[in-house]
C-alpha positions as CSV (number, residue, x, y, z in Angstrom):
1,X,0.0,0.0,0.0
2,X,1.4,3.6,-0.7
3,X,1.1,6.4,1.1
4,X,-0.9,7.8,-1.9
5,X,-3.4,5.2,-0.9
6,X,-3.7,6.2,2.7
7,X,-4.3,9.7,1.1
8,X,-7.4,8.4,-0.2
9,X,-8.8,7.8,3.2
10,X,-7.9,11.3,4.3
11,X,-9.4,12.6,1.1
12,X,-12.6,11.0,1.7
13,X,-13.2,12.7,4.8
14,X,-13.9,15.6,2.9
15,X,-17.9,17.2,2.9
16,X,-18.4,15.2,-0.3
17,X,-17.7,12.0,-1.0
18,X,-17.2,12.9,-4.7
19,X,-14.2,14.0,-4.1
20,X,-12.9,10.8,-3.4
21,X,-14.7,8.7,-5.7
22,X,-13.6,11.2,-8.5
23,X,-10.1,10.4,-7.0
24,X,-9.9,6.0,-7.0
25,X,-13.2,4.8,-8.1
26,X,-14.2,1.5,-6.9
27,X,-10.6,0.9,-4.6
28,X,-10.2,-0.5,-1.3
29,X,-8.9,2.8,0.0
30,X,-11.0,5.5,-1.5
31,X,-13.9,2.9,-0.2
32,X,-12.8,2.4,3.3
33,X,-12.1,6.1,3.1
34,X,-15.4,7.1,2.5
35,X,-16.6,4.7,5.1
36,X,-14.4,5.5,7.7
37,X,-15.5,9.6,6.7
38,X,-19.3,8.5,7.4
39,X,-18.0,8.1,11.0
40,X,-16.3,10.8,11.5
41,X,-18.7,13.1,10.7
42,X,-20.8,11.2,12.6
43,X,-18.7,12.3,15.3
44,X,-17.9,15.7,14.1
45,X,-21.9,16.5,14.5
46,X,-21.9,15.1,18.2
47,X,-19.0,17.7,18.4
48,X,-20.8,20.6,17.2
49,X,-23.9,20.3,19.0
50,X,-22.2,20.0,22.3
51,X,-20.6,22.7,21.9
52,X,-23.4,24.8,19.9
53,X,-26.0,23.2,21.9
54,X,-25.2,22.2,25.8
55,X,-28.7,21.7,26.4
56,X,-29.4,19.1,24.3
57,X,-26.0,17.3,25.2
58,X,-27.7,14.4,27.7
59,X,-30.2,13.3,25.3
60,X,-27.8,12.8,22.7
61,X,-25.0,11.6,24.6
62,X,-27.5,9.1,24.9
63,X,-28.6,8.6,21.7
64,X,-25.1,8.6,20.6
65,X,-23.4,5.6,23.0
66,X,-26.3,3.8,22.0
67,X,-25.7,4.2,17.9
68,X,-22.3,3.5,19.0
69,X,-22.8,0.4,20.4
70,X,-24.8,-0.6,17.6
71,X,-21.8,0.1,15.3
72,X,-19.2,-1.0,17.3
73,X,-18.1,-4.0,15.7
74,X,-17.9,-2.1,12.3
75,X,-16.0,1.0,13.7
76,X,-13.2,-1.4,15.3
77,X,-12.7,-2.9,12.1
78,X,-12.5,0.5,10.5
79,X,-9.8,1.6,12.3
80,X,-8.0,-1.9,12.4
81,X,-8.3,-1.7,8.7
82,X,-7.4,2.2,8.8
83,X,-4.1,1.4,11.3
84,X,-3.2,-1.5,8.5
85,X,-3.4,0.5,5.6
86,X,-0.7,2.7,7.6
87,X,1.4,-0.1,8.5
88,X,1.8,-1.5,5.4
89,X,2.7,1.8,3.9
90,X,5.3,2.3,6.0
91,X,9.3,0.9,5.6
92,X,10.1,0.5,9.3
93,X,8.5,1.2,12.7
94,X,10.0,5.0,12.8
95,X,8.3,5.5,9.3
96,X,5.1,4.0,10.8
97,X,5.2,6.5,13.7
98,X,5.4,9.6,11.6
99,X,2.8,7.9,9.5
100,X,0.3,7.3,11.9
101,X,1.1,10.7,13.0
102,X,0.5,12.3,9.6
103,X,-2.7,10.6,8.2
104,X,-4.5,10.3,11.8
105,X,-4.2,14.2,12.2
106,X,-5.1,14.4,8.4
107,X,-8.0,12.3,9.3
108,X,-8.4,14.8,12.9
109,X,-8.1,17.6,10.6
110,X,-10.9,17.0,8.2
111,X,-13.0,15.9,11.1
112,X,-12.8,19.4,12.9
113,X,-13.1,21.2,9.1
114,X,-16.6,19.6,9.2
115,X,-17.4,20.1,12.7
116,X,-16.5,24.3,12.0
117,X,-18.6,24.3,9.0
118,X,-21.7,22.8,11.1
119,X,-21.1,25.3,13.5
120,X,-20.9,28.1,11.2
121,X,-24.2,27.2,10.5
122,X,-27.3,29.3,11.6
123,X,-27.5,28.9,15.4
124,X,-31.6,27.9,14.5
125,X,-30.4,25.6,11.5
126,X,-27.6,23.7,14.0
127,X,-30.1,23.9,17.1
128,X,-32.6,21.5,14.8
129,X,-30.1,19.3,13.6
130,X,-29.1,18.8,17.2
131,X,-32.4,18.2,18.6
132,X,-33.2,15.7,16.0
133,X,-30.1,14.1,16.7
134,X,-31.4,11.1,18.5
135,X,-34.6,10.2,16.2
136,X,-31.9,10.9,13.1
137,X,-29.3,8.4,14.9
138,X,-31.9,6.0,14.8
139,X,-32.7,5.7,11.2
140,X,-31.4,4.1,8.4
141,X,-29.5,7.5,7.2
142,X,-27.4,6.7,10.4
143,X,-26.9,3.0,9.7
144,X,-23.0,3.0,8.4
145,X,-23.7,-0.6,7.0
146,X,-26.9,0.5,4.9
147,X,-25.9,3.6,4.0
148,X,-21.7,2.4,3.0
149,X,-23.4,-1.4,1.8
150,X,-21.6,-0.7,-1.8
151,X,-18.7,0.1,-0.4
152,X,-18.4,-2.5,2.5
153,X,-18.9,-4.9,0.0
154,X,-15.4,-3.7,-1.5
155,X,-13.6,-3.7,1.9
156,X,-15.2,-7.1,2.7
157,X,-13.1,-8.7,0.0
158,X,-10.4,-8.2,1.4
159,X,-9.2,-9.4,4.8
């Protein structure tokens, strides 16, 4: 794997996944970039509407450690796959380090990119998406395998 490969995930975590796709159609990495991406932003909305949004921070903390749990399985096998991707790129364990380094605060990067656009939305916008956080975490628009099915297909293949 190259460390053009690894770009790919960082890539993906841009707002669209077009990006990407326009980028490595179809490949492991661009796929398990966008995948991967779906979860962080995922995250990067919990972000925002704690801080935008304090009061509706218990109910979806809730809502949240339950999707969460529901995902777990998949997200650990993101990042395994994620932290592979990286080793395998890498020469030695000193390149590894730096690497890890470099694409997880690529990865960190993109994540708070997204999190500042949300909150540079209306305050009344962000204070219904927040609110309708844990009803939207409960639908099939928040089901990583339903709404990634194509591409997870993709990682599957490969072990």
């Amino acid at each position: 794997m190259t460390g053009s490969s690894l770009l790919s995930i960082a890539a993906a975590m841009a707002l669209t996944s077009a990006a990407a796709a326009a980028q490595a159609p179809d490949s492991y990495a661009a796929d398990l970039g966008r995948v991967y991406g779906g979860y962080q932003r995922m995250l990067a909305l919990k972000e925002a509407c704690d801080t935008a949004i304090p009061a509706a921070r218990a109910a979806n903390d809730k809502a949240f450690a339950m999707w969460h749990a529901q995902h777990k399985s998949l997200i650990q096998d993101l990042q395994r796959r994620v932290t592979a991707m990286i080793l395998a790129a890498s020469t030695d364990k000193d390149d590894y380090v730096r690497n890890i380094g470099q694409y997880e605060g690529a990865i960190l990067l993109q994540r708070k990119e997204y999190r500042d656009t949300l909150l540079g939305l209306g305050q009344e916008e962000l204070r219904e998406q927040c609110q309708r956080m844990p009803e939207m975490l409960k639908g099939p628009g928040a089901d990583l395998a339903q709404v990634y099915s194509a591409e997870l297909a993709t990682i599957r293949k490969r072990k």
